[in-house]
C-alpha positions as CSV (number, residue, x, y, z in Angstrom):
1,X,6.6,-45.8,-15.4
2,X,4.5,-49.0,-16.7
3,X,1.2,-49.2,-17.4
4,X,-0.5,-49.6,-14.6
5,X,-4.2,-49.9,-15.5
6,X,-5.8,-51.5,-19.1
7,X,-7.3,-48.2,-20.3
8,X,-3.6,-46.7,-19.7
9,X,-2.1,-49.2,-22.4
10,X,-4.8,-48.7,-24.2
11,X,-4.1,-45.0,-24.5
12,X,-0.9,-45.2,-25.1
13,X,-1.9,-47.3,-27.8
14,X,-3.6,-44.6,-29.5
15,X,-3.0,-43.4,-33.3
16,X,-1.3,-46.8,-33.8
17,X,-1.9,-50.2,-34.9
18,X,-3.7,-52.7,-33.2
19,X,-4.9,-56.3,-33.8
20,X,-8.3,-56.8,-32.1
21,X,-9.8,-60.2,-31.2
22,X,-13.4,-60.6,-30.9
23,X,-15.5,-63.2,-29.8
24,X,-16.7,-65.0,-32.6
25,X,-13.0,-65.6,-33.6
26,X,-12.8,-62.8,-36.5
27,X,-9.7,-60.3,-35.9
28,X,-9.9,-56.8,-36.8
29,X,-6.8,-54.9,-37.7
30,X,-6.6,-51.0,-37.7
31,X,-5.6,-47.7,-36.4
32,X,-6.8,-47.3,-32.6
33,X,-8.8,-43.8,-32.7
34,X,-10.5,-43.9,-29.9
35,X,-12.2,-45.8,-26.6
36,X,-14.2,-45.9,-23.4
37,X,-13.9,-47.4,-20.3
38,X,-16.6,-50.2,-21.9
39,X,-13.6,-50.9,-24.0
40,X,-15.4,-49.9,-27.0
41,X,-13.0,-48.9,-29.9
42,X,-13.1,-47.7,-33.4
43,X,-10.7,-48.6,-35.8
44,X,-9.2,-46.4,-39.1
45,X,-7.9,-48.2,-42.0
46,X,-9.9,-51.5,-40.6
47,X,-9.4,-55.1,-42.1
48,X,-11.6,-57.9,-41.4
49,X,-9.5,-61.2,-41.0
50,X,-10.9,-64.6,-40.8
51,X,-8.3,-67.6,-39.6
52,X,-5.7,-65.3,-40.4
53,X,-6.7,-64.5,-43.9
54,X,-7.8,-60.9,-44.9
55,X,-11.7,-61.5,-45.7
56,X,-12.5,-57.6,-46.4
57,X,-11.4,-53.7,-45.7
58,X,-13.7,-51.6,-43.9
59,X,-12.3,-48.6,-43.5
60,X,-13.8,-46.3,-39.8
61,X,-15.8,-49.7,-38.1
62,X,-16.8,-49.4,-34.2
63,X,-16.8,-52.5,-32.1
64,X,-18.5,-53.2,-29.1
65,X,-16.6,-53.7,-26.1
66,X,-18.2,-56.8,-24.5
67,X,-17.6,-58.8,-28.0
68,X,-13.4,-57.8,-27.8
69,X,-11.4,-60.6,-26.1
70,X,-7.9,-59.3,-26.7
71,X,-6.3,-56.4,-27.6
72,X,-2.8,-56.2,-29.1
73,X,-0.4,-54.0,-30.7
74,X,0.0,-54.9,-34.4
């Protein structure tokens, strides 16, 4: 069965890697631990990335849902 709603692909996307694409154009790369249905996330193992270069690690970050444009597996 496919995914039928966003918070189902998001689930499914739990305990693995994601690329996440805020706003402001920086990209966040990490371990998908958890969500809500704001599409808030926290990351494991987080890394900062600026124009595709790595800019810092961050290790557990939380980001806000209404800054997140795109979600994506890694």
């Amino acid at each position: 069965m496919e995914d039928s709603r966003p918070l189902d692909a998001l689930n499914k996307a739990r305990n693995k890697r994601v690329i996440v694409e805020l706003k402001n154009g920086k990209q966040y790369v990490g371990k998908l631990n958890a969500f809500d249905i704001h599409i808030n996330v926290v990351l494991e193992e987080a890394e900062e990335k600026v124009n595709g270069e790595l800019t810092r690690k961050l290790g557990v970050v939380f980001l806000r849902g209404d800054t997140i444009i795109m979600v994506s597996p890694a």
